[in-house]
ROLOPA-860023 format. One record per residue: x, y, z of N, C-alpha, C in turn; residue number from 1; residue in three letters. Coordinates in nm, 2 decimals, decimal comma, m for minus. Example, Ala and Ser with C-alpha at 12.3 -4.5 7.8 and 13.67 -1.06 7.14 Angstrom:
% ROLOPA-860023
[[1,32 m0,57 0,78] [1,23 m0,45 0,78] [1,32 m0,33 0,78] 1 "ALA"],
[[1,28 m0,22 0,71] [1,37 m0,11 0,71] [1,29 0,00 0,79] 2 "SER"],
% end
This chain:
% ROLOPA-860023
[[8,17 5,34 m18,12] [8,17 5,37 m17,98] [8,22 5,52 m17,97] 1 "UNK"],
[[8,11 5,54 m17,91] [8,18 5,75 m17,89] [8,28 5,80 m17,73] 2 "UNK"],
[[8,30 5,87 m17,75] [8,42 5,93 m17,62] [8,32 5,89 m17,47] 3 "UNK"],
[[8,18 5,90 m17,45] [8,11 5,90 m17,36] [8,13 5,73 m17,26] 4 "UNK"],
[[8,11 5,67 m17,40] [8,07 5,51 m17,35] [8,25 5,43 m17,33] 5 "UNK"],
[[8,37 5,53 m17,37] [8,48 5,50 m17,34] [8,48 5,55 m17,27] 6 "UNK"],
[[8,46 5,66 m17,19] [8,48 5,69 m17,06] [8,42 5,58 m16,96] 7 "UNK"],
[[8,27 5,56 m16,96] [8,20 5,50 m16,85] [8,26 5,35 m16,86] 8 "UNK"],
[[8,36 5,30 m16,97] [8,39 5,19 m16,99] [8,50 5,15 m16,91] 9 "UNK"],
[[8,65 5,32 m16,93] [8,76 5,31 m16,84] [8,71 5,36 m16,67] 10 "UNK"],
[[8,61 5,44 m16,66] [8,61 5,41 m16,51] [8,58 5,27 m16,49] 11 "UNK"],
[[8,49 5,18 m16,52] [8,45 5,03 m16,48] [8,59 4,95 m16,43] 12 "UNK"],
[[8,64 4,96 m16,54] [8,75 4,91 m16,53] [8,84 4,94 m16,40] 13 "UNK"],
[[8,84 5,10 m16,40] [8,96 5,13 m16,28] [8,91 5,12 m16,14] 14 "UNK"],
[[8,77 5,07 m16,15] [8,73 5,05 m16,01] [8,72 4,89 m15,98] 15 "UNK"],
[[8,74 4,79 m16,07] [8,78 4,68 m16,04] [8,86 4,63 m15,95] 16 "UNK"],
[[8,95 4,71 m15,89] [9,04 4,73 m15,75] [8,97 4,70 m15,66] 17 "UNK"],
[[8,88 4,81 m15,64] [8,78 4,77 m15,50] [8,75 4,68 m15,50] 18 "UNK"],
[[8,75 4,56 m15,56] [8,68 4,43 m15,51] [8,82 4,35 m15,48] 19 "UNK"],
[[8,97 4,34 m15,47] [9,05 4,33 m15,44] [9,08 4,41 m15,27] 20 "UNK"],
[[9,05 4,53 m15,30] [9,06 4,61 m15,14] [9,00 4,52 m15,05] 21 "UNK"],
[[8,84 4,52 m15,09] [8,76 4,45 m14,99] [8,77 4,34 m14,93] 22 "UNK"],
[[8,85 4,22 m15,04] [8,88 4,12 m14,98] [9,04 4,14 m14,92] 23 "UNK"],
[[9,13 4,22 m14,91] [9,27 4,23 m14,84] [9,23 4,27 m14,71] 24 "UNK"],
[[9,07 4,35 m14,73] [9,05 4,46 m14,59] [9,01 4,30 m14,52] 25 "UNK"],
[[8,93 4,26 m14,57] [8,86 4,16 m14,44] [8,97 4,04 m14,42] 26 "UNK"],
[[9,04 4,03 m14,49] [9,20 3,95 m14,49] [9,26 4,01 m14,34] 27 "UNK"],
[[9,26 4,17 m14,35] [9,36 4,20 m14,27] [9,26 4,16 m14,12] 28 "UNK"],
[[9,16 4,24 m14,13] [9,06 4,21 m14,00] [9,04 4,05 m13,99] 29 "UNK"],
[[9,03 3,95 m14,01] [8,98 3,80 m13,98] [9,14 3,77 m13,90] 30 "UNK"],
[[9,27 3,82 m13,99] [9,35 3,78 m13,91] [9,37 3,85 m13,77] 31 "UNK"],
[[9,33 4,00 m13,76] [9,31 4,03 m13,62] [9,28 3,97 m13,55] 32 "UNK"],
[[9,11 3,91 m13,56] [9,07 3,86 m13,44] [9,12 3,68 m13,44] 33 "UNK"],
[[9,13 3,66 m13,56] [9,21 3,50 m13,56] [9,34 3,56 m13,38] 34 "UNK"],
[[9,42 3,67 m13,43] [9,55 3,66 m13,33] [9,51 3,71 m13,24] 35 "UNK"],
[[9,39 3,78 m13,21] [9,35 3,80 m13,05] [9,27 3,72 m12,96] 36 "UNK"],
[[9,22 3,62 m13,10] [9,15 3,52 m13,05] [9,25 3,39 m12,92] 37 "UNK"],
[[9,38 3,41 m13,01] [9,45 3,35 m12,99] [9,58 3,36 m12,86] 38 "UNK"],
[[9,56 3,53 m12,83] [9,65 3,52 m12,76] [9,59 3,70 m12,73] 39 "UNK"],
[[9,52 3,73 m12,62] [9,43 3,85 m12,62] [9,55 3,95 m12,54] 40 "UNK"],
[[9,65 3,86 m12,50] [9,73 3,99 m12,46] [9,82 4,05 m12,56] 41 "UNK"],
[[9,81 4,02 m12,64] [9,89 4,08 m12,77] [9,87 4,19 m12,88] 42 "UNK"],
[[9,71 4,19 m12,82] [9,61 4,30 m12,89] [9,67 4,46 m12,87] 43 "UNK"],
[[9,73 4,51 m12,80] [9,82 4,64 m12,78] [9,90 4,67 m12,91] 44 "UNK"],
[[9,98 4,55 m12,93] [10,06 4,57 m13,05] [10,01 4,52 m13,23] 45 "UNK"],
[[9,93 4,41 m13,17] [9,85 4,39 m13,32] [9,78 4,45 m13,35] 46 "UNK"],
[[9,69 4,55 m13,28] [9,60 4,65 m13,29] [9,66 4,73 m13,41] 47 "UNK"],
[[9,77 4,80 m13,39] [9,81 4,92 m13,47] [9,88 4,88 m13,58] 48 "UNK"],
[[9,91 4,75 m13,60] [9,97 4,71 m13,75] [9,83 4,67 m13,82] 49 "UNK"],
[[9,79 4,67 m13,73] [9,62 4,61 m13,87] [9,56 4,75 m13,88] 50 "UNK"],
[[9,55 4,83 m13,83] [9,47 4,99 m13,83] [9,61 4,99 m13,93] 51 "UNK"],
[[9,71 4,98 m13,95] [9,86 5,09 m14,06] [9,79 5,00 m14,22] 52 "UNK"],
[[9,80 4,83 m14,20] [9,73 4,79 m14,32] [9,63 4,82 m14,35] 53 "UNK"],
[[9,50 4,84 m14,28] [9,39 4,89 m14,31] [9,37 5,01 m14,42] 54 "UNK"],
[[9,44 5,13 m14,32] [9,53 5,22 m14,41] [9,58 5,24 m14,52] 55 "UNK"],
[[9,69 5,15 m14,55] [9,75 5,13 m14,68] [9,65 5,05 m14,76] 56 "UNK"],
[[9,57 4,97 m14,76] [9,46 4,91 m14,83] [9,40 5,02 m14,90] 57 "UNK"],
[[9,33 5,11 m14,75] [9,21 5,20 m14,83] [9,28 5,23 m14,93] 58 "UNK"],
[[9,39 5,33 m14,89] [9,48 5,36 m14,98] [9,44 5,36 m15,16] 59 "UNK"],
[[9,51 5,22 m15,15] [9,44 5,20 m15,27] [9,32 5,22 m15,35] 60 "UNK"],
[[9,24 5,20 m15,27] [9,11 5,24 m15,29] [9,07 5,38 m15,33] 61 "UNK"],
[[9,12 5,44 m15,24] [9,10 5,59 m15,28] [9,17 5,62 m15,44] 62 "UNK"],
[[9,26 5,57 m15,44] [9,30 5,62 m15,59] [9,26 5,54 m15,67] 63 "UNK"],
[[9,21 5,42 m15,67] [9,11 5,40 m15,79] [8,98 5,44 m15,82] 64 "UNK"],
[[8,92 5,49 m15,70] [8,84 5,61 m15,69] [8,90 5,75 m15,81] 65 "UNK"],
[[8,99 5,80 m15,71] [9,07 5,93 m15,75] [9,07 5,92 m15,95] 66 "UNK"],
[[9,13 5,79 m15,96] [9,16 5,76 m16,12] [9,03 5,74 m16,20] 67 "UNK"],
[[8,93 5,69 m16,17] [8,78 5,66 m16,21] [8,73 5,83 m16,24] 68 "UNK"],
[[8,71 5,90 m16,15] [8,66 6,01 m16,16] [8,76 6,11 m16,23] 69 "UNK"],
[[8,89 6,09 m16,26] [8,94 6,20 m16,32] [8,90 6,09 m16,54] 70 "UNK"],
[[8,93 6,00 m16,48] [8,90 5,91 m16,65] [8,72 6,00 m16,68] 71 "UNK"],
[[8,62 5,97 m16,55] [8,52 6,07 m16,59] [8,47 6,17 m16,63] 72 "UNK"],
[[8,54 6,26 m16,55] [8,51 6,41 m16,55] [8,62 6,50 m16,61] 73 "UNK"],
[[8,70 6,42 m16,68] [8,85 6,53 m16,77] [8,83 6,52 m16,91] 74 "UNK"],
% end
């Protein structure tokens, strides 16, 4: 195995995250509307803690992004 096919081998790897993001993201959103479903005046304040986890999610995401392309291109 040469340096090329360990590279494209450790990015695979470090993007195995994103499919953890995707399901925390739709985690965070199904409980949104589960609690606005449930009680629509409360949407003011549940609004902006699910937009902060949203956030911290991507988060993540971007740096296994960030770590994939530096394992690629360094």
């Amino acid at each position: 195995m040469d340096l090329a096919s360990a590279k494209n081998i450790g990015a695979g790897v470090a993007v195995i995250a994103l499919a953890g993001v995707g399901v925390g993201i739709g985690n965070i959103f199904a409980a949104l509307v589960n609690s606005v479903g449930r009680n629509p005046m409360s949407r003011d304040s549940i609004f902006g803690l699910a937009i902060l986890g949203f956030a911290l999610t991507e988060a993540v995401a971007l740096y296994a992004l960030v770590i994939a392309f530096i394992i690629l291109f360094v």
